[in-house]
Gaussian input, Z-matrix of N, CA and C with variables (Angstrom, degrees):
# hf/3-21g

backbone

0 1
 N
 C     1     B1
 C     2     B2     1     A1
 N     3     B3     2     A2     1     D1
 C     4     B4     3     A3     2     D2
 C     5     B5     4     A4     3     D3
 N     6     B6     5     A5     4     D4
 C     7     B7     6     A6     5     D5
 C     8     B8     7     A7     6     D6
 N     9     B9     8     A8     7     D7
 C    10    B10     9     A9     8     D8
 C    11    B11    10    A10     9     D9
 N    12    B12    11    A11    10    D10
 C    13    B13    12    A12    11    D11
 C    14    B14    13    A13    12    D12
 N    15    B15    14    A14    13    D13
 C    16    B16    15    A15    14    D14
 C    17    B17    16    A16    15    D15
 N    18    B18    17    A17    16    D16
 C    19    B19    18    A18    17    D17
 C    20    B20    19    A19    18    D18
 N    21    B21    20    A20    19    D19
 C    22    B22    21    A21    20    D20
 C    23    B23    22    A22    21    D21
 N    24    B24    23    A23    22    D22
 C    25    B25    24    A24    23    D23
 C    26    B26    25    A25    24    D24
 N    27    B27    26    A26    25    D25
 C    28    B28    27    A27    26    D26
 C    29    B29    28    A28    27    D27
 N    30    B30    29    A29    28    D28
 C    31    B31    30    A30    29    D29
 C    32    B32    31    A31    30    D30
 N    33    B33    32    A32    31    D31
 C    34    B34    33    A33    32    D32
 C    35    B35    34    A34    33    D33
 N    36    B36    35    A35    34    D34
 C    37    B37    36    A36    35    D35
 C    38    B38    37    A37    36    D36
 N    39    B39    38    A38    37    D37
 C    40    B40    39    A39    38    D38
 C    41    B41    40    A40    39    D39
 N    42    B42    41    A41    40    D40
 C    43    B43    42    A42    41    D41
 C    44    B44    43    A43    42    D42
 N    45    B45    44    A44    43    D43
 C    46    B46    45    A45    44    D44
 C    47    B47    46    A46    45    D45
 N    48    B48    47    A47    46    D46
 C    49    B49    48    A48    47    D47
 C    50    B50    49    A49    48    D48
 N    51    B51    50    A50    49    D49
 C    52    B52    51    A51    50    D50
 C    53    B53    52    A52    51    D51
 N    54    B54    53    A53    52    D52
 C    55    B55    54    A54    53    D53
 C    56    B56    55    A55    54    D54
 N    57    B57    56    A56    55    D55
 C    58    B58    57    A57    56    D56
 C    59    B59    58    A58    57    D57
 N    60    B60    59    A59    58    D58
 C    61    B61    60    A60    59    D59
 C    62    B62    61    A61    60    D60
 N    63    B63    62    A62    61    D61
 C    64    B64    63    A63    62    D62
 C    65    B65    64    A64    63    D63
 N    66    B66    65    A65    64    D64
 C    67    B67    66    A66    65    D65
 C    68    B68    67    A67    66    D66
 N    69    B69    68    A68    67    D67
 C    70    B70    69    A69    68    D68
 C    71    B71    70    A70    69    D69
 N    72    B72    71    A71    70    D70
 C    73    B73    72    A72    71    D71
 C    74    B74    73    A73    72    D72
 N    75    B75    74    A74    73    D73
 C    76    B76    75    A75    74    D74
 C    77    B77    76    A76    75    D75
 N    78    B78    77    A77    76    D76
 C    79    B79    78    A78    77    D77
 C    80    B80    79    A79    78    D78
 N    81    B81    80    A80    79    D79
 C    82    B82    81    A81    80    D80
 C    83    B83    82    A82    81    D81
 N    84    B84    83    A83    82    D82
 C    85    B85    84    A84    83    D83
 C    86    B86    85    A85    84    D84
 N    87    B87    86    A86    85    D85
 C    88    B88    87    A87    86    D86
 C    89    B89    88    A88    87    D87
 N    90    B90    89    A89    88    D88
 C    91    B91    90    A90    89    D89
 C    92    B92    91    A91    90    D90
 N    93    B93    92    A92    91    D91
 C    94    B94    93    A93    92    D92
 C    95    B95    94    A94    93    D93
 N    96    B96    95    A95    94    D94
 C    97    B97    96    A96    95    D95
 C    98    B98    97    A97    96    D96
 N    99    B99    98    A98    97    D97
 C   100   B100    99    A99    98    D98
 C   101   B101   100   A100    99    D99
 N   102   B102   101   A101   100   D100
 C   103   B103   102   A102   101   D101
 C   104   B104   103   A103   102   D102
 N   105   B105   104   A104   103   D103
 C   106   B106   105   A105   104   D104
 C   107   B107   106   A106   105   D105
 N   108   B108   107   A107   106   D106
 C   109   B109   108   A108   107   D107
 C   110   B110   109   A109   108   D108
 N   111   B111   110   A110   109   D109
 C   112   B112   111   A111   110   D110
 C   113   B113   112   A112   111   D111
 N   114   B114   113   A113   112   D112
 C   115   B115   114   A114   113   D113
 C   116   B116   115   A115   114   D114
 N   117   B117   116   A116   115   D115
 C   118   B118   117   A117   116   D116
 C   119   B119   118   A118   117   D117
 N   120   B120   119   A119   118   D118
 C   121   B121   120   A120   119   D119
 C   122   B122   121   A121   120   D120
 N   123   B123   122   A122   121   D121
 C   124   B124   123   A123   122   D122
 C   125   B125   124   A124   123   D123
 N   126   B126   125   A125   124   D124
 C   127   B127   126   A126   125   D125
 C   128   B128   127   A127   126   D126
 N   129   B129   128   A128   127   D127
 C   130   B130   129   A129   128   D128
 C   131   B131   130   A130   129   D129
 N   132   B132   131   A131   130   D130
 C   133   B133   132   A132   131   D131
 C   134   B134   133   A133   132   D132
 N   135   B135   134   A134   133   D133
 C   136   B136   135   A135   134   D134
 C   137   B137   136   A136   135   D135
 N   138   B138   137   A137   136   D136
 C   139   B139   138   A138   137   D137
 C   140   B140   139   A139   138   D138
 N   141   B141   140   A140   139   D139
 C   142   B142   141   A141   140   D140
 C   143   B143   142   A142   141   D141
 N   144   B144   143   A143   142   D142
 C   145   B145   144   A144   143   D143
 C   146   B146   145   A145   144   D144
 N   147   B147   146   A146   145   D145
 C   148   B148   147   A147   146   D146
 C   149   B149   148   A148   147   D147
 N   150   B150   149   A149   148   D148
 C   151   B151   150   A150   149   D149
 C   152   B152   151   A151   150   D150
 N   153   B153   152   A152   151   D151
 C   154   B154   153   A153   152   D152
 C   155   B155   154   A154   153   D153
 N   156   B156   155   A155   154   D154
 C   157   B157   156   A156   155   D155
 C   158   B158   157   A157   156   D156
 N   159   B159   158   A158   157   D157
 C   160   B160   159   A159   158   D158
 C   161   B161   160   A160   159   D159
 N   162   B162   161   A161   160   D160
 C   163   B163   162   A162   161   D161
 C   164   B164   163   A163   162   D162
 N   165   B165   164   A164   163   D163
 C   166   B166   165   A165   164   D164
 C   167   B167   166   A166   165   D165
 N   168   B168   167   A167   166   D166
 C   169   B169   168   A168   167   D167
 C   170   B170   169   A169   168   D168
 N   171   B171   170   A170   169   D169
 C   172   B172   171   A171   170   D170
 C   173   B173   172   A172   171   D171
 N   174   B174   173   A173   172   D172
 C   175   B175   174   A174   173   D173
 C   176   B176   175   A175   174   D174
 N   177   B177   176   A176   175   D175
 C   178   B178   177   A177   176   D176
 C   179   B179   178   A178   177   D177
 N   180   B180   179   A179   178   D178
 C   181   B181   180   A180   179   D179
 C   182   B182   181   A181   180   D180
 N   183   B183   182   A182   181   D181
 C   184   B184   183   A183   182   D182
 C   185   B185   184   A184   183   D183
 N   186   B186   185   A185   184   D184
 C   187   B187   186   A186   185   D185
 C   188   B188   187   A187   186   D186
 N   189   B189   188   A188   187   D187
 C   190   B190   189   A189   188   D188
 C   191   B191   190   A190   189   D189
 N   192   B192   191   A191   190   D190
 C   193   B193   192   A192   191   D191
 C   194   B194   193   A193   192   D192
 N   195   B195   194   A194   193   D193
 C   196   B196   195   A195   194   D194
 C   197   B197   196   A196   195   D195
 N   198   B198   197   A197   196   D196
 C   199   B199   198   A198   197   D197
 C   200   B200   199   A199   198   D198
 N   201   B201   200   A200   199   D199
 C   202   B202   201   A201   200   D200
 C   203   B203   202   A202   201   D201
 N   204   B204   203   A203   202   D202
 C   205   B205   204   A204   203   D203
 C   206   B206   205   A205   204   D204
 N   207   B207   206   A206   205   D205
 C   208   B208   207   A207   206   D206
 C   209   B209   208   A208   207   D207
 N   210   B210   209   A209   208   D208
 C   211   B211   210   A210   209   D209
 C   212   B212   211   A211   210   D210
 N   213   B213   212   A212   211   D211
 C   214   B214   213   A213   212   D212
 C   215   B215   214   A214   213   D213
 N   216   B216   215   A215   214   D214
 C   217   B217   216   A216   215   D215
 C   218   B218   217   A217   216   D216
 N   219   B219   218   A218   217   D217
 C   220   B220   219   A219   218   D218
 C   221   B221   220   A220   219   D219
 N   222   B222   221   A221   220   D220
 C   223   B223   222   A222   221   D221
 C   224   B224   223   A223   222   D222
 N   225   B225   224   A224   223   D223
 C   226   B226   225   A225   224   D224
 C   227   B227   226   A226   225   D225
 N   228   B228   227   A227   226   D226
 C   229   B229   228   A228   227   D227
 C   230   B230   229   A229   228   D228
 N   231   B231   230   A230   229   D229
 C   232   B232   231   A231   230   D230
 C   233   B233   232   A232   231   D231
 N   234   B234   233   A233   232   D232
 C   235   B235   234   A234   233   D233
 C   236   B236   235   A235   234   D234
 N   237   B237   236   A236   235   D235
 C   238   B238   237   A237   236   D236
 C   239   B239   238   A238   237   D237
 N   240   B240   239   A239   238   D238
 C   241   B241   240   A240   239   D239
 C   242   B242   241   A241   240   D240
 N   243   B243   242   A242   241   D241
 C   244   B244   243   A243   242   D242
 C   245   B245   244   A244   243   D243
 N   246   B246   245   A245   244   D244
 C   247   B247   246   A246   245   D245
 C   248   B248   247   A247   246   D246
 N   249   B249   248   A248   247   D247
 C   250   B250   249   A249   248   D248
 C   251   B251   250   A250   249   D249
 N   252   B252   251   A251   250   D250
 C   253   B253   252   A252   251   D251
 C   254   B254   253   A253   252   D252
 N   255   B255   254   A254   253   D253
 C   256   B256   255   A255   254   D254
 C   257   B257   256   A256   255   D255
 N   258   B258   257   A257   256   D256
 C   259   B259   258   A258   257   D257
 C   260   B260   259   A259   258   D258
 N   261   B261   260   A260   259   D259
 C   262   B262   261   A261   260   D260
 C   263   B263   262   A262   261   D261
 N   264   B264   263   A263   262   D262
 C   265   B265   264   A264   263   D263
 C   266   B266   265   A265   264   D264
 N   267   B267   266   A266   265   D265
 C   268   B268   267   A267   266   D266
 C   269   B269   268   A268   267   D267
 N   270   B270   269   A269   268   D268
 C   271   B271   270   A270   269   D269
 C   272   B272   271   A271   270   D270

   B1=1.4546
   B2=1.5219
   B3=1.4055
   B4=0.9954
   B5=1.6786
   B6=0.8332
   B7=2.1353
   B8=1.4460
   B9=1.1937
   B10=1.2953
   B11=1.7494
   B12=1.6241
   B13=1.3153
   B14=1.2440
   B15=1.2087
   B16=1.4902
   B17=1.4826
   B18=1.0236
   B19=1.9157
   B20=1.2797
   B21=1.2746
   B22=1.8436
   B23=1.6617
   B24=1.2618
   B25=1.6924
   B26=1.7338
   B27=1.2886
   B28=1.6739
   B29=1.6133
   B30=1.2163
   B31=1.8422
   B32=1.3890
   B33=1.3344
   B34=1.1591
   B35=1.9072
   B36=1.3210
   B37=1.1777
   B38=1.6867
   B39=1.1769
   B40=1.5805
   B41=1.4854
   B42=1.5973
   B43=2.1567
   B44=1.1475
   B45=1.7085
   B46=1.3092
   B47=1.5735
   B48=1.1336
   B49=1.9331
   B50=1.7127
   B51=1.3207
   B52=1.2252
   B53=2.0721
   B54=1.2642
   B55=1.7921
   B56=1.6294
   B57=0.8926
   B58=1.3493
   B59=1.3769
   B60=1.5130
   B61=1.1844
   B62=1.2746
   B63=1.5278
   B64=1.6955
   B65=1.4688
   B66=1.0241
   B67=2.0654
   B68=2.2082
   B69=1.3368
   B70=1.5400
   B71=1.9939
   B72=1.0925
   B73=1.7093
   B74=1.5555
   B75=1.5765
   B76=1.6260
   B77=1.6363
   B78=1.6328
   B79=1.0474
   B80=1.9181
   B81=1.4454
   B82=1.3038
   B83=1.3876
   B84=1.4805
   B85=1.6666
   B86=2.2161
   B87=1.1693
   B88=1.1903
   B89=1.8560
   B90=1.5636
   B91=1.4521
   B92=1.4665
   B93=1.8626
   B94=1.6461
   B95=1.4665
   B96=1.1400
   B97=1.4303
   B98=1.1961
   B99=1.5882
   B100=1.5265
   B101=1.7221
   B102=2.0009
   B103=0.9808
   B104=1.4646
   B105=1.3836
   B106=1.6057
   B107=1.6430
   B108=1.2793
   B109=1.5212
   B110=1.3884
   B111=1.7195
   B112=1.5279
   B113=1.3903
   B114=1.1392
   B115=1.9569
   B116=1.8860
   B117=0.7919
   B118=1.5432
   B119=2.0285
   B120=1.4628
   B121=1.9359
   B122=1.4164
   B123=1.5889
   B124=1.6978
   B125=1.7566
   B126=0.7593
   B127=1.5362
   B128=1.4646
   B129=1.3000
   B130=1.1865
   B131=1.6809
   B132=1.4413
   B133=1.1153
   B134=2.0102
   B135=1.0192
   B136=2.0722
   B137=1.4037
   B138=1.4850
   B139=1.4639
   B140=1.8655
   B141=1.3504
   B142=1.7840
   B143=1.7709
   B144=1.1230
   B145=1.8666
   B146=1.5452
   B147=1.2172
   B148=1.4922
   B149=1.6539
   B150=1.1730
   B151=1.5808
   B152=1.1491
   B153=1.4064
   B154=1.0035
   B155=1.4870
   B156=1.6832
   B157=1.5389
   B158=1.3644
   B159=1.4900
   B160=1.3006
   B161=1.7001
   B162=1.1268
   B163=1.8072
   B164=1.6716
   B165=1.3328
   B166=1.0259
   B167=1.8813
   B168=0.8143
   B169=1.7545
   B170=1.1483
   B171=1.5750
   B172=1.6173
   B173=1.7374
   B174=1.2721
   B175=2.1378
   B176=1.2382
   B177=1.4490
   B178=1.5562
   B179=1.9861
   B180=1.2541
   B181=1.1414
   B182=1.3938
   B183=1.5098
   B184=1.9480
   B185=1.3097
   B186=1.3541
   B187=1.5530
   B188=1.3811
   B189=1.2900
   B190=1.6955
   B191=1.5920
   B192=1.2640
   B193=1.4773
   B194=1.4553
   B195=1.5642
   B196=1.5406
   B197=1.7155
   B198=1.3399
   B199=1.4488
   B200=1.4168
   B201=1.2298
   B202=1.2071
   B203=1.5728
   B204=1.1675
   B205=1.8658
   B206=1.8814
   B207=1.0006
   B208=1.2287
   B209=1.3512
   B210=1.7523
   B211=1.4022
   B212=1.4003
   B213=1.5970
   B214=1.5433
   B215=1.6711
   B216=1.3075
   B217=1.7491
   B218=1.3083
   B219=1.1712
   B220=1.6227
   B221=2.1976
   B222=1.2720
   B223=1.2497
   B224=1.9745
   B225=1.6355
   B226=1.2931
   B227=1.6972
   B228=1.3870
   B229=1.6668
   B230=1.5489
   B231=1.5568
   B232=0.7642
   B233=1.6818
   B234=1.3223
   B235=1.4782
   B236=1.1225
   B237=1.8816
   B238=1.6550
   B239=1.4577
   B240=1.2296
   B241=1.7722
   B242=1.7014
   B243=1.4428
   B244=1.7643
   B245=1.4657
   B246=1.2567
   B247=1.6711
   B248=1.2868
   B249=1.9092
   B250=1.2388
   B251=1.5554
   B252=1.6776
   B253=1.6626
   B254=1.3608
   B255=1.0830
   B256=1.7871
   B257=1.2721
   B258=1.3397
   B259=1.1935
   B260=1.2084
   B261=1.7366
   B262=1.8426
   B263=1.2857
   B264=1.4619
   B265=1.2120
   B266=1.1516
   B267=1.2906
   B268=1.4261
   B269=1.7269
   B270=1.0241
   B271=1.6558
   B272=1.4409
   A1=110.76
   A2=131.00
   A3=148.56
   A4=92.75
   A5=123.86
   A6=126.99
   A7=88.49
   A8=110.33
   A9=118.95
   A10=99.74
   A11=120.51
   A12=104.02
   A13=100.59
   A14=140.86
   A15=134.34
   A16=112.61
   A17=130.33
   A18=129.90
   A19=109.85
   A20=111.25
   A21=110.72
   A22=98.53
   A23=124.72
   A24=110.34
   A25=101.13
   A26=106.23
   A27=99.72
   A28=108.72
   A29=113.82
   A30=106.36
   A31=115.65
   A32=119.55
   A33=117.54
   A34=126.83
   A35=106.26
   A36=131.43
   A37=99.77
   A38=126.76
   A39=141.97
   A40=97.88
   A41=101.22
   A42=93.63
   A43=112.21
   A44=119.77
   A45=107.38
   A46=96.37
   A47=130.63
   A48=129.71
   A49=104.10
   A50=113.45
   A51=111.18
   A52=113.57
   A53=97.99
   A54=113.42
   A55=104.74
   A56=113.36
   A57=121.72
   A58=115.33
   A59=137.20
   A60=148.85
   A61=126.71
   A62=149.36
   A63=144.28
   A64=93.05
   A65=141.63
   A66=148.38
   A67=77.97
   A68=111.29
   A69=112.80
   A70=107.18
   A71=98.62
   A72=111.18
   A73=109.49
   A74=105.79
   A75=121.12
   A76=98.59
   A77=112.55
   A78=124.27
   A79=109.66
   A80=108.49
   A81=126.44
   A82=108.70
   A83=115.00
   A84=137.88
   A85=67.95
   A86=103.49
   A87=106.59
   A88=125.27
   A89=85.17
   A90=107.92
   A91=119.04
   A92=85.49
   A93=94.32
   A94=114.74
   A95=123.41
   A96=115.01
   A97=124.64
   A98=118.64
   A99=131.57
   A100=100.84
   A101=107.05
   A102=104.19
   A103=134.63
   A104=94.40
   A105=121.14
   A106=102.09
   A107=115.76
   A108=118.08
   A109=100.01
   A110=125.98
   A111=104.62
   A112=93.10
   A113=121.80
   A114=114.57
   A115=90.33
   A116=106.94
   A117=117.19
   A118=118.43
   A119=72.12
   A120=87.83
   A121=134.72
   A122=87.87
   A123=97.37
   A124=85.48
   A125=150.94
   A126=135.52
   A127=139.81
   A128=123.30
   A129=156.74
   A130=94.38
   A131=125.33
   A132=116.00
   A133=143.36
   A134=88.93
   A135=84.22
   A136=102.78
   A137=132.38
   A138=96.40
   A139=94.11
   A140=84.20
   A141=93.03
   A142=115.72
   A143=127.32
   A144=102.62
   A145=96.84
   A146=132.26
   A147=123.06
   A148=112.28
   A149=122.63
   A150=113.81
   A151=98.94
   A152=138.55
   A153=140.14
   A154=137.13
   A155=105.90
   A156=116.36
   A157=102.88
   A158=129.48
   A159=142.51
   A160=108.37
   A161=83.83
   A162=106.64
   A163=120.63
   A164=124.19
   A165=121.06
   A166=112.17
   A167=95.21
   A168=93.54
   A169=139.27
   A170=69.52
   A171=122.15
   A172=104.02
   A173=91.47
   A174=96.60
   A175=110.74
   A176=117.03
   A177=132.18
   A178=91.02
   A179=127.97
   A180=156.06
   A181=89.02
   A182=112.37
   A183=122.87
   A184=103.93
   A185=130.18
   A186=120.89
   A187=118.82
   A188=116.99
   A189=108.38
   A190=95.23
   A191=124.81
   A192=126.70
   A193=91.28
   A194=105.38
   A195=110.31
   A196=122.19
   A197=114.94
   A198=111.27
   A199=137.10
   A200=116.44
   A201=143.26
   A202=125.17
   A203=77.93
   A204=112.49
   A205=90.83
   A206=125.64
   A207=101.77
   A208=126.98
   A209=111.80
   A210=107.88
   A211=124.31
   A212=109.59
   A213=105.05
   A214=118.46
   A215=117.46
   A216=113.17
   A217=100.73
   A218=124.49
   A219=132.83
   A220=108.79
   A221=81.37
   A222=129.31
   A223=107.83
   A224=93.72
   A225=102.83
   A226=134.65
   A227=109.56
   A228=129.84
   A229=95.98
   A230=142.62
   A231=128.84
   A232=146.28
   A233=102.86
   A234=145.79
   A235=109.14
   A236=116.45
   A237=135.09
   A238=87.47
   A239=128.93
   A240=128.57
   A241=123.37
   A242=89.55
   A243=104.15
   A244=97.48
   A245=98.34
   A246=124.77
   A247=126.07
   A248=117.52
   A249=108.06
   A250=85.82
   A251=108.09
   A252=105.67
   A253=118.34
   A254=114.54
   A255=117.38
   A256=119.06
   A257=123.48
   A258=122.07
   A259=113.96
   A260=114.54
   A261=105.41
   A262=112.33
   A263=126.54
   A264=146.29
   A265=118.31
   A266=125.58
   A267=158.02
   A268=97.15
   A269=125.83
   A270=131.36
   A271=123.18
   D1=-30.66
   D2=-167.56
   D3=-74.10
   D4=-58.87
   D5=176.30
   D6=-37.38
   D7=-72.05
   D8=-136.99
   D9=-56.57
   D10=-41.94
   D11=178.51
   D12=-100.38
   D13=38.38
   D14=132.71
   D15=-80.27
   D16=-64.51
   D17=147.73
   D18=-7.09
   D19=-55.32
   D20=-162.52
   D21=-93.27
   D22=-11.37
   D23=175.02
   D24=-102.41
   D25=-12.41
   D26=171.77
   D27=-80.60
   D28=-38.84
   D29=161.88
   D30=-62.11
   D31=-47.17
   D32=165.18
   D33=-32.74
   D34=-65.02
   D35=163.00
   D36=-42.99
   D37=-88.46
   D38=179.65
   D39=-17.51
   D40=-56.47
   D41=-169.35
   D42=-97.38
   D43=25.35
   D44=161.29
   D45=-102.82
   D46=-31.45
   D47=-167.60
   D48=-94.17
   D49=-38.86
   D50=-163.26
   D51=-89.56
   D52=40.92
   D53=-175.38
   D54=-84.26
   D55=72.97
   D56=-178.62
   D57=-134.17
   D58=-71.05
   D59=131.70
   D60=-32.27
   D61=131.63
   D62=172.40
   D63=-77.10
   D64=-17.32
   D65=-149.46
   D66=-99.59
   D67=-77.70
   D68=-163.80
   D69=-48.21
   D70=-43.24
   D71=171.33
   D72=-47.49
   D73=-57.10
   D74=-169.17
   D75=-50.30
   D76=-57.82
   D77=-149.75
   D78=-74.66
   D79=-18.99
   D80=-178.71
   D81=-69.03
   D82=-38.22
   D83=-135.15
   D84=-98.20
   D85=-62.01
   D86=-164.07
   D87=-56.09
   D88=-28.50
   D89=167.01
   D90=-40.23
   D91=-70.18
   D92=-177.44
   D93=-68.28
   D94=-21.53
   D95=169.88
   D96=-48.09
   D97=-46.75
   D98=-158.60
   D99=-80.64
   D100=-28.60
   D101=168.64
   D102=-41.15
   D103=-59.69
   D104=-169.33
   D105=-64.49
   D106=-30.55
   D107=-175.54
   D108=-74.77
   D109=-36.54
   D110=-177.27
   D111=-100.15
   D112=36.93
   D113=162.70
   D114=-106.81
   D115=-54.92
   D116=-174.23
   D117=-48.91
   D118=-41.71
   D119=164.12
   D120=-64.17
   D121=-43.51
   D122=-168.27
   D123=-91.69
   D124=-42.46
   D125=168.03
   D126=-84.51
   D127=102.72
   D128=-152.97
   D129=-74.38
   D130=103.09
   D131=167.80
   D132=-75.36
   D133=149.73
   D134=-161.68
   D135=-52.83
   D136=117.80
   D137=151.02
   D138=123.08
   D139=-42.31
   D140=-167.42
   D141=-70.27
   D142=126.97
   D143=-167.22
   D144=-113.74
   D145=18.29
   D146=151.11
   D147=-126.29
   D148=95.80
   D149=-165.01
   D150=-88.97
   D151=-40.75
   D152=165.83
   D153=-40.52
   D154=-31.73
   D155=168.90
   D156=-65.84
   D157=-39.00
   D158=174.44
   D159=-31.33
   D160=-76.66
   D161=168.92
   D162=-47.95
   D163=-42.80
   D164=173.41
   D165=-75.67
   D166=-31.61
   D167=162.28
   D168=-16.06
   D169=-100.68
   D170=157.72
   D171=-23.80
   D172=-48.55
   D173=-167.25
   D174=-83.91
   D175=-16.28
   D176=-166.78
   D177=-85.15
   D178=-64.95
   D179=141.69
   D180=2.62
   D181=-95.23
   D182=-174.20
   D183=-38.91
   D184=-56.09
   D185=-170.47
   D186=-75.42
   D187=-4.32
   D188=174.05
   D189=-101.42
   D190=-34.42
   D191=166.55
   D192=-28.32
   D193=-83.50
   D194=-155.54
   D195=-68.39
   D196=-8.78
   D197=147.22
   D198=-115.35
   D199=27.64
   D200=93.60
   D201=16.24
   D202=-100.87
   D203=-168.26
   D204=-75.63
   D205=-46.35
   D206=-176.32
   D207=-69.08
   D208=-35.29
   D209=158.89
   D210=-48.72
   D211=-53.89
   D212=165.92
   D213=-40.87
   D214=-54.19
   D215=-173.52
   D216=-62.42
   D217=-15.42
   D218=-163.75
   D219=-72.45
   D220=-56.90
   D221=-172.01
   D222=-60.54
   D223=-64.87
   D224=171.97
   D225=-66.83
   D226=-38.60
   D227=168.93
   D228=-61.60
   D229=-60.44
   D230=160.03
   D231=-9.54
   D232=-62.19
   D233=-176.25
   D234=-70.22
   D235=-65.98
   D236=-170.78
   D237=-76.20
   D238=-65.33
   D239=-134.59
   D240=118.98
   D241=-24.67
   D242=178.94
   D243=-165.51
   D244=-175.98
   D245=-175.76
   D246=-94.65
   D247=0.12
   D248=-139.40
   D249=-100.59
   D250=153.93
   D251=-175.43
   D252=-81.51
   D253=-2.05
   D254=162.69
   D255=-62.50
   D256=-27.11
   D257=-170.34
   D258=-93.48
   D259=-6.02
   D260=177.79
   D261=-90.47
   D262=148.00
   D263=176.74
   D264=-107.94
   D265=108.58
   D266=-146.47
   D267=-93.06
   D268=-40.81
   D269=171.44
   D270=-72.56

């Protein structure tokens, strides 16, 4: 259990310094996801009688996250010229 939220504060960490690229952000965002899915895995909740539907969710959840975000980077590099987050305009 101890990995698992070291994993999720090193993405953490990653998408607070590494804001430069929308792709390094994506991949951070995605980080902590996969985290939480093997925190969610390896612990069996009290009470709950399908833990596993939990888990499949959870993963159903991560993969539209992550295509998602790629249509968006898809979408945006297109549009801007590149990916880099300086160049979007919020107005």
């Amino acid at each position: 259990m101890t990995t698992v939220m070291v994993v999720f504060f090193i993405a953490l960490v990653g998408l607070g310094l590494s804001q430069v690229h929308l792709l390094s952000v994506l991949l951070c965002l995605e980080m902590m996801m996969v985290a939480l899915y093997l925190g969610l895995g390896m612990v069996a909740l009290p009470g709950f009688e399908y833990p596993l539907m939990l888990a499949l969710v959870l993963l159903t959840f991560s993969a539209c996250e992550a295509s998602s975000g790629l249509a968006l980077l898809v979408l945006i590099s297109r549009s801007h010229g590149s990916d880099l987050l300086k160049v979007f305009n919020l107005s």
